[in-house]
DOSENU-44820 format. One line per 4 residues: number of its first residue (from 1); their letters; for each residue z, y, x of N, C-alpha, C, O. Coordinates in steps of 0.001 Angstrom, whole numbers, plus 500000, padded with zeros to 6 digits. Atoms other than C-alpha are relative to their C-alpha. Last residue first. Layout:
<torkols>
NUM	A	Z Y X Z Y X Z Y X Z Y X | ... $
</torkols>
This chain:
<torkols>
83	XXXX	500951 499132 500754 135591 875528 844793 498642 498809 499776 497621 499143 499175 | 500348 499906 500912 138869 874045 845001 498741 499921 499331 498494 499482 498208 | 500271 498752 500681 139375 872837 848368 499564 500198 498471 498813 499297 498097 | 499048 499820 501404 140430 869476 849101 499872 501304 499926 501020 501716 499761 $
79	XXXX	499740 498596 500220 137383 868976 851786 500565 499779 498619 499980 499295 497650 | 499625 499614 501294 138061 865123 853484 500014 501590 499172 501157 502046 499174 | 499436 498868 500533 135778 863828 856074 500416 500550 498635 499668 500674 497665 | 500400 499083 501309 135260 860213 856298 500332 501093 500322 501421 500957 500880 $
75	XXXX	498751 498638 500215 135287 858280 859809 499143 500984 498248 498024 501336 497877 | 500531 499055 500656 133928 854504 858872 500484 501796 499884 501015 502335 498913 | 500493 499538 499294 135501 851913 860310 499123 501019 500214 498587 501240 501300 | 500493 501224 499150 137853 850573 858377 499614 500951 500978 500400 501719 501532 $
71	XXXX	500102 501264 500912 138361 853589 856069 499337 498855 500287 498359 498438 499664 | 501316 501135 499691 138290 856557 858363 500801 498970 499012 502012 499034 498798 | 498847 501093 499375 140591 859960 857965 498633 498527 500000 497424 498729 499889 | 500974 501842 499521 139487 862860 858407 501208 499066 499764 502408 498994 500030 $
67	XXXX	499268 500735 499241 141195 866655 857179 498839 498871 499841 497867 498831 499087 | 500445 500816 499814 140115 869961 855593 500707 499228 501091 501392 499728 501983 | 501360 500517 500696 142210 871831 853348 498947 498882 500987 498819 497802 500412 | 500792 499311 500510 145166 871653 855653 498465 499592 498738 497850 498562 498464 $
63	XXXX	501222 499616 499236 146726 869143 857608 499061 500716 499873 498080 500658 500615 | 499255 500883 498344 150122 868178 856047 499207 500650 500853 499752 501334 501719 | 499183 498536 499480 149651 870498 852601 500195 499564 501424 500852 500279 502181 | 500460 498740 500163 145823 868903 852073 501109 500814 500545 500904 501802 501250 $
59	XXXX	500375 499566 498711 147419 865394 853457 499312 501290 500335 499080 501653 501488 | 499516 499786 498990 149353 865445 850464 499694 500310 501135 500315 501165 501767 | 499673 498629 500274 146447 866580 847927 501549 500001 501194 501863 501075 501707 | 500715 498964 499643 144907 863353 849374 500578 501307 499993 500518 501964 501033 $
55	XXXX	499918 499780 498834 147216 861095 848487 499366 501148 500896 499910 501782 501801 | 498580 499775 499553 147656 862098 845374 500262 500243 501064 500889 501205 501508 | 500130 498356 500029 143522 861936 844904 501799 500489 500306 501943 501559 500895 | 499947 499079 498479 144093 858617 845945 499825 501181 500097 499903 501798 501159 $
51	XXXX	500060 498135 500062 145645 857552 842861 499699 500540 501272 500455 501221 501965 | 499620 499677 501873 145524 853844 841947 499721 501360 499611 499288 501890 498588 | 501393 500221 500311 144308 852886 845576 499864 500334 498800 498755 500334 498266 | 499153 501049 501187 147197 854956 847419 498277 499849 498874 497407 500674 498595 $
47	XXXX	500451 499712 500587 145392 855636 850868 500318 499115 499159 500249 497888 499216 | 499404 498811 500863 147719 854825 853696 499823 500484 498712 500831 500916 498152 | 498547 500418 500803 146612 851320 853962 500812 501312 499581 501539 501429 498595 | 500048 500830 501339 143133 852160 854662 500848 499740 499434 500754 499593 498216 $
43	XXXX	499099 499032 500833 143650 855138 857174 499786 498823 498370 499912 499132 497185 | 500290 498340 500479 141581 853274 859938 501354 500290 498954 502461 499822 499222 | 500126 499998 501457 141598 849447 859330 499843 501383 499771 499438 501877 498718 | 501012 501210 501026 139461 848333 862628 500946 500406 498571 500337 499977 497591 $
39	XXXX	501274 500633 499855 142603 850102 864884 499349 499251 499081 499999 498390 498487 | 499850 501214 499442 144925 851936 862739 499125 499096 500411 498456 498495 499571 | 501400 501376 500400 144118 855582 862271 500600 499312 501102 500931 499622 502247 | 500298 500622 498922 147012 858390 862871 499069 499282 499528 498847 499639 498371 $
35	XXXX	498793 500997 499325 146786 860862 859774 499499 499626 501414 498593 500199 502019 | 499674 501613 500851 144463 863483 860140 500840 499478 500164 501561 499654 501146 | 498599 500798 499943 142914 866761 861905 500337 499155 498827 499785 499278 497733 | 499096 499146 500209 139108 867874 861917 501307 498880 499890 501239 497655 499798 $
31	XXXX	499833 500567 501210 136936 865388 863641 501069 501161 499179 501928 501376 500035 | 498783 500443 500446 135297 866418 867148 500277 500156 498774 499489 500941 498248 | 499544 498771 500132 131735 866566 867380 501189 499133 499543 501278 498060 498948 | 499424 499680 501300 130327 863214 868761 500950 501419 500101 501532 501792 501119 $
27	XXXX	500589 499049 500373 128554 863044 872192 500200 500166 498508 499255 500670 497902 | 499987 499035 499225 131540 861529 873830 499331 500829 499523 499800 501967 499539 | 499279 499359 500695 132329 858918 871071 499824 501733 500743 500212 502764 500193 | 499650 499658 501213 129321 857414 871667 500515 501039 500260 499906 502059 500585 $
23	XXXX	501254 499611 499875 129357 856741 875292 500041 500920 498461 500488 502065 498384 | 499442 498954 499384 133423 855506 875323 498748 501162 500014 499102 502331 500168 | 499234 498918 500656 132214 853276 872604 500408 501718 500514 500471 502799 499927 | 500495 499689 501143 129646 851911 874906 500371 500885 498347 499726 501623 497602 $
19	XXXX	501042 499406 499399 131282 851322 877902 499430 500824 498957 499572 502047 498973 | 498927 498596 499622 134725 849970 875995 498616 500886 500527 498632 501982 499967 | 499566 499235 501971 131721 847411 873464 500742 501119 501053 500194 502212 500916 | 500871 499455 500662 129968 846310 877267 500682 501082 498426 500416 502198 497979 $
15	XXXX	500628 499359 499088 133048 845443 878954 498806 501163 499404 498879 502391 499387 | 498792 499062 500157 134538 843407 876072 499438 501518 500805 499375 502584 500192 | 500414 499147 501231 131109 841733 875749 501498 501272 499879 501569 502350 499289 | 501046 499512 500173 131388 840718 879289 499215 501321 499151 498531 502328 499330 $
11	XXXX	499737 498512 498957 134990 839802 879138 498800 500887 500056 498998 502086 499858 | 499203 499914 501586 133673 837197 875716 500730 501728 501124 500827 502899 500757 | 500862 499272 501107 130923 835778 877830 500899 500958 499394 500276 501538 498505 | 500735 498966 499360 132869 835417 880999 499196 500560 499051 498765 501710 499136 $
7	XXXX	498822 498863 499217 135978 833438 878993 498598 501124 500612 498696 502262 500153 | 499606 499186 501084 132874 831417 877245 501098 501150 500261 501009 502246 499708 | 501017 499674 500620 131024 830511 880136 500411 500570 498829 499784 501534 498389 | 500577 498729 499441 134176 829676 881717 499166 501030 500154 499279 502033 500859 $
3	XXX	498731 498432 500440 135438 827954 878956 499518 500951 500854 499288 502106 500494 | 500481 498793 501034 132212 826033 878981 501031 500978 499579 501043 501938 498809 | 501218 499218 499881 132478 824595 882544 499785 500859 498757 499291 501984 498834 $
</torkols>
């Protein structure tokens, strides 16, 4: 009895979070271009932690001055422009 209460709770909430993301993301402005993002870590492991400005000035010649990338869960926008 409580797996099944817990198996229906747990599809439920699965149900609800794809419904709900899919809601979201719809009335969001799209992101300028980026690495790929890894579910829940985003662009966290790409980003060198010693020098991320390195990293950065790469993804400036990859994707232009502006690019996204998210950090967990969090989308950042990146402007490597000078001014």
């Amino acid at each position: 009895m409580d797996t099944i209460v817990i198996v229906t709770g747990a599809v439920s909430l699965v149900a609800f979070l794809s419904v709900w993301t899919s809601k979201v993301k719809s009335t969001r402005l799209p992101l300028p271009p980026g690495p790929r993002r890894i579910p829940f870590l985003g662009n966290a492991l790409d980003i060198n932690i010693t020098e991320p400005h390195v990293t950065y000035t790469q993804w400036k010649h990859q994707y232009g001055v502006f690019s996204a990338a998210n950090s967990f869960i969090a989308p950042t926008e990146i402007n490597s422009s000078h001014a």
